[in-house]
C-alpha positions in Angstrom: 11.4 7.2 13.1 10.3 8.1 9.4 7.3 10.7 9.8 4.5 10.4 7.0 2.5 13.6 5.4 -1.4 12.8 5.2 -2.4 14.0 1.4 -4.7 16.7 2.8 -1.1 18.1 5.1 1.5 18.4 2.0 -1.4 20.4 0.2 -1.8 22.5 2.9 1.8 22.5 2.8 2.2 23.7 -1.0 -0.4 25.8 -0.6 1.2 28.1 2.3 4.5 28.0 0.9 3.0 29.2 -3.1 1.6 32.2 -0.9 5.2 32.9 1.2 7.8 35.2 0.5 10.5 32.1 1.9 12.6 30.1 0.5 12.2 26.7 0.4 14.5 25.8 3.2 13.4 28.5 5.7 9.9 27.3 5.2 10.8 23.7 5.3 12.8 24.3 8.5 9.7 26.7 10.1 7.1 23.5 9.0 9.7 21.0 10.7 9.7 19.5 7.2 12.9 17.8 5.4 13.5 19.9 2.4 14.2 17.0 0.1 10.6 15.9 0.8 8.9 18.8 -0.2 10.8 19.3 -3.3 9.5 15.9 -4.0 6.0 16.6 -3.1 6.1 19.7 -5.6 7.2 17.6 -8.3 4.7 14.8 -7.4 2.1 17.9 -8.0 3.3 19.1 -11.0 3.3 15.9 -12.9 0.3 14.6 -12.2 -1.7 16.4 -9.6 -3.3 15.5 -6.6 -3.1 11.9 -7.5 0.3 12.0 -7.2 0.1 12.9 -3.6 -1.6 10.5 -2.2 -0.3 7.3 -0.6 -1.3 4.1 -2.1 -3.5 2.0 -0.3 -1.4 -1.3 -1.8 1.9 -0.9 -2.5 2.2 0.0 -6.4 3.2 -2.7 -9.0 5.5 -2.5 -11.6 5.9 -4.4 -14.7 9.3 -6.7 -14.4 10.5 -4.8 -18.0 10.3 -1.7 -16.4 12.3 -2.0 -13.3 15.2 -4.0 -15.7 15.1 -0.7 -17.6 14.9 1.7 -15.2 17.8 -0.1 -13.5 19.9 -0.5 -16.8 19.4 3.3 -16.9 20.9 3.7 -13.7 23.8 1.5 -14.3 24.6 1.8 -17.9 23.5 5.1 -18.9 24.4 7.0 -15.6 20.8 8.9 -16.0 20.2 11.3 -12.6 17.9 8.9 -10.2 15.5 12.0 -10.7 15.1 11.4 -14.1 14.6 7.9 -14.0 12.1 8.2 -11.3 9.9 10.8 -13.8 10.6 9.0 -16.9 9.5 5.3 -15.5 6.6 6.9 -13.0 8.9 5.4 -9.8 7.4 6.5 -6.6 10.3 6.3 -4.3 14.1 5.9 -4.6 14.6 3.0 -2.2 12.5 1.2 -4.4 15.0 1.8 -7.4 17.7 1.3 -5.1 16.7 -2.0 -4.1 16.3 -3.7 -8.0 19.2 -2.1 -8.4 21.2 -3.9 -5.6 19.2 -6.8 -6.4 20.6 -6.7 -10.2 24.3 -6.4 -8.8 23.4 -9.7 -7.0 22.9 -11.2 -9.8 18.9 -11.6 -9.2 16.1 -9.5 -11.1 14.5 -6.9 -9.5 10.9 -8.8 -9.5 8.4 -8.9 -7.3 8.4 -11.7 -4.5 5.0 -14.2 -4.9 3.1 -14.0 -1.9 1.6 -17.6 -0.4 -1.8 -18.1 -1.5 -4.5 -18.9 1.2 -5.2 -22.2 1.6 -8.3 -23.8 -0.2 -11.5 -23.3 0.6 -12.8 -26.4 2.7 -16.9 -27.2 2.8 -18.7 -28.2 6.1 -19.0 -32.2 5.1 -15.1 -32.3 4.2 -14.3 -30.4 7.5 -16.4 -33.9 9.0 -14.6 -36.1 7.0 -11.2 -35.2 8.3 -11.8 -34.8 11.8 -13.6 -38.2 11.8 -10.5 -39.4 9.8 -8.2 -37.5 12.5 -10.0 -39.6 15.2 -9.9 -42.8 13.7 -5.9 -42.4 12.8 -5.0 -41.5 16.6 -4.8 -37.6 16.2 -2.2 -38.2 13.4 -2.6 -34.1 11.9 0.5 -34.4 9.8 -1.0 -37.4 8.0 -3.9 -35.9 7.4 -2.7 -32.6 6.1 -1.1 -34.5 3.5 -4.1 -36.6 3.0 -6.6 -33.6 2.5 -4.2 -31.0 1.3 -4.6 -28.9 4.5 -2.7 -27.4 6.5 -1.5 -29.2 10.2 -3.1 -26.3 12.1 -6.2 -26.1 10.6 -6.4 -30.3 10.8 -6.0 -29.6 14.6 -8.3 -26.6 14.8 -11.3 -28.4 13.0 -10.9 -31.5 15.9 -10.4 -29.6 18.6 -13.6 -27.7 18.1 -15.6 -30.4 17.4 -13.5 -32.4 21.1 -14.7 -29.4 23.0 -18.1 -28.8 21.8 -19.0 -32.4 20.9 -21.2 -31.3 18.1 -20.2 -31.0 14.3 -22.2 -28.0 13.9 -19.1 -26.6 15.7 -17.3 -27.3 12.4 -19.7 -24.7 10.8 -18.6 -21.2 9.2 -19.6 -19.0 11.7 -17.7 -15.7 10.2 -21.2 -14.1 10.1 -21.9 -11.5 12.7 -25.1 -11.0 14.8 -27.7 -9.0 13.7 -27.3 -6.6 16.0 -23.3 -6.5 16.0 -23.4 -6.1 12.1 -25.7 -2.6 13.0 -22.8 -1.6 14.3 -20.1 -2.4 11.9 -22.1 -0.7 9.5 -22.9 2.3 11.5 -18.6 2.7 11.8 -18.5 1.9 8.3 -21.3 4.8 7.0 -18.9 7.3 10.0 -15.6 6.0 8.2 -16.9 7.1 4.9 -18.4 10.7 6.0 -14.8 11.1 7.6 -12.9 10.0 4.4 -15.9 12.3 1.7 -14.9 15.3 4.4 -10.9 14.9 4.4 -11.6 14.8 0.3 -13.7 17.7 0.0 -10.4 19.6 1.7 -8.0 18.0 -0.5 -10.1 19.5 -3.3 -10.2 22.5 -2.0 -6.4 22.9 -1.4 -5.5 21.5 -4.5 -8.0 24.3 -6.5 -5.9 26.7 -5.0 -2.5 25.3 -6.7 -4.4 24.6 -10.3 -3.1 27.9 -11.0 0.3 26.4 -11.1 -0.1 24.0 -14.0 -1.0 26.9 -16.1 1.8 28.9 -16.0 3.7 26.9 -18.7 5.8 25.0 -16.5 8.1 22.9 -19.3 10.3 21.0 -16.6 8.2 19.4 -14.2 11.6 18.9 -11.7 12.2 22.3 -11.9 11.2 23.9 -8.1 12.1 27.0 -8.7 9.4 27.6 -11.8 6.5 26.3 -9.0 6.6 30.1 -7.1 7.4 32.2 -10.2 
């Protein structure tokens, strides 16, 4: 099972091994960390800081010219994977990897759509349909084409209207309760303390390794320049 670093660990990380005597692999083995990784992480640092660190929230984007590039590289101009990942801003190299064994497969490396929600349905159409449904002997398929919906939201809509025998049952009732949106709030305002606290370290650590970007560091890939 892949282990994952929090931002505010592979600071803490850089930070203890820029004030260690070790090398990189007897520090990496001591930290039960793989080597490779925190190479990465130092030049993740160097080139752009503690931005670079962190883990996006959503998976990154890139622009279909760049991966056709970056994979061209690869192929044609045998570039190290290093330097293609710097040059083109890649985060990982399974994600090169992958356009490139899509290119070989004669497919371009772009980004799969994702199925867009189905449209949004108002409180007289939801009637409409389900008195429809009724009137057509529960005939869902029919009435997904019909209404441009989907079959399981046809049968949702007329089973809650069956079992409550009411149309207000049709309504949107997303909303929370007063009282239950107290709370959601209350974990919200504790969330957000939480994630200003784990900032404020980040910051902290990462103060202590500004030092390194002044000390004329002309390769960014270059470990061995991060302890000098």
């Amino acid at each position: 099972m892949k282990i994952t670093y929090s931002t505010t660990t592979k600071l803490r990380l850089l930070s203890q091994f820029q004030n260690v005597n070790e090398s990189l692999k007897v520090f990496a083995d001591y930290h039960n960390v793989g080597a490779g990784s925190l190479k990465r992480w130092i030049q993740q640092y160097l080139t752009g800081g503690l931005a670079n660190l962190e883990r996006p929230v959503h998976n990154r984007r890139y622009p279909k010219k760049l991966k056709l590039r970056a994979v061209r590289d690869y192929r044609n101009h045998r570039l190290p994977t290093k330097e293609i990942l710097l040059k083109y801003d890649i985060r990982g190299l399974s994600q090169l990897r992958n356009w490139v064994i899509l290119y070989n497969n004669g497919k371009e490396p772009v980004r799969k759509r994702v199925r867009k929600m189905g449209r949004k349905v108002s409180y007289d159409e939801k009637i409409e349909i389900v008195k429809w449904v009724l009137k057509h002997n529960y005939d869902y398929k029919q009435a997904a084409q019909k209404f441009d919906i989907t079959y399981s939201r046809a049968y949702a809509w007329t089973q809650k209207y069956e079992q409550a025998n009411d149309w207000t049952a049709l309504k949107d009732r997303r909303g929370r309760q007063p009282a239950d949106r107290e709370k959601q709030l209350l974990k919200e305002i504790r969330g957000l303390k939480a994630k200003l606290r784990e900032r404020e370290v980040q910051i902290a650590f990462s103060k202590k390794l500004i030092e390194i970007s002044n000390r004329e560091v002309k390769r960014p890939n270059d470990i061995k320049r991060f302890k000098k």
